[in-house]
C-alpha positions in Angstrom: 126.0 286.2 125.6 127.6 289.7 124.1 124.0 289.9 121.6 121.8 289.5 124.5 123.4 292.7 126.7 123.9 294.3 123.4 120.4 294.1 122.6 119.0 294.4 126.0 120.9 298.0 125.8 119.5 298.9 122.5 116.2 297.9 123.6 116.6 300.5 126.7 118.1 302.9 124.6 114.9 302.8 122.6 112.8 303.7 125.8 114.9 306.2 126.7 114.2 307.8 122.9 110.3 307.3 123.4 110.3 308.9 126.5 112.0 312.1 124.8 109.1 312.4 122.9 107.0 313.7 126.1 109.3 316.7 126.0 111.0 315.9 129.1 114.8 316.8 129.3 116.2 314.0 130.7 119.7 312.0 130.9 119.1 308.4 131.0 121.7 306.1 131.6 124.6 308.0 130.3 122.7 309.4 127.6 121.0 312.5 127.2 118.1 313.6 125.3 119.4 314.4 122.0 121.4 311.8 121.8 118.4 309.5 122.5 116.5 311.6 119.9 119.3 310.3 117.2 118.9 307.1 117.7 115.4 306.3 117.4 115.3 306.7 113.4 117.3 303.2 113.4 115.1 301.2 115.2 111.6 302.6 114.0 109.3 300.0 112.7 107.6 301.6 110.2 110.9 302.9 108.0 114.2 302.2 110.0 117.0 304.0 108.9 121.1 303.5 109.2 122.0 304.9 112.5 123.5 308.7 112.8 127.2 308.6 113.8 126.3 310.5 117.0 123.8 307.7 117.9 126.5 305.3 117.4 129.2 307.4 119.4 126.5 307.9 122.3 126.1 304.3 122.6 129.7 303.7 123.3 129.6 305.9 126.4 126.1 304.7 127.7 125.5 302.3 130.8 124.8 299.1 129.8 124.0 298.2 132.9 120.9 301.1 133.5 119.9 300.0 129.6 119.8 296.2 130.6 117.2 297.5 133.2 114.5 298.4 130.1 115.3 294.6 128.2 111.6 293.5 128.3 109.7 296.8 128.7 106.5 296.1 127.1 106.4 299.8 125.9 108.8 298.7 123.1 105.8 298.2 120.7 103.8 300.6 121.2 106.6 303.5 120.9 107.1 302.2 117.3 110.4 300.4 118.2 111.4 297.3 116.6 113.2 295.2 119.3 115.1 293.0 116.8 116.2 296.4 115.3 117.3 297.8 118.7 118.9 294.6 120.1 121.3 295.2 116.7 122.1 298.8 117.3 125.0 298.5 118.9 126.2 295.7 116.4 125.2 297.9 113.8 127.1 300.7 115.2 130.7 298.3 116.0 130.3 299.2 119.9 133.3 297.3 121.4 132.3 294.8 123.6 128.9 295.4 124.3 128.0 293.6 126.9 125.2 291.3 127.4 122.1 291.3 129.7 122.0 288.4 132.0 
């Protein structure tokens, strides 16, 4: 249960980090811009990389609740985003008792 809210989050967080990319400022679900900005190296498809400590630290103040909202966004894909890679993030990171998406 914990790895399906967990990765429901990571997979919104990732939306949140493509949608940076039109140059919008915007705060999404407890997270703002650059901290959306430092996440998406982790979950990239192409070359992931370890995620940045402030990545990390911004997922432990986001709302899992608004990021469980973005679990099955097709958009995933075609941002780059590997959703196995995102739905580990917060594992990755040792967020506390992330919760799941129901």
């Amino acid at each position: 249960m914990a790895s399906k809210k967990a990765a429901a989050m990571a997979t919104t967080v990732m939306i949140m980090v493509m949608l940076v990319d039109m140059s919008v400022a915007i705060d999404l679900c407890g997270m703002t811009q650059d901290e959306l900005n430092e996440c998406k190296p982790a979950v990239n498809k192409e070359n992931p990389t370890t995620p940045t400590q402030p990545c990390c630290t911004a997922l432990q103040h986001a709302d899992f609740a608004c990021l469980c909202g973005y679990k099955n966004s097709p958009w995933l894909g075609s941002f780059g985003v590997d959703p196995e890679l995102a739905s580990g993030l917060p594992k990755v990171c040792g967020v506390p008792n992330a919760p799941t998406c129901s």
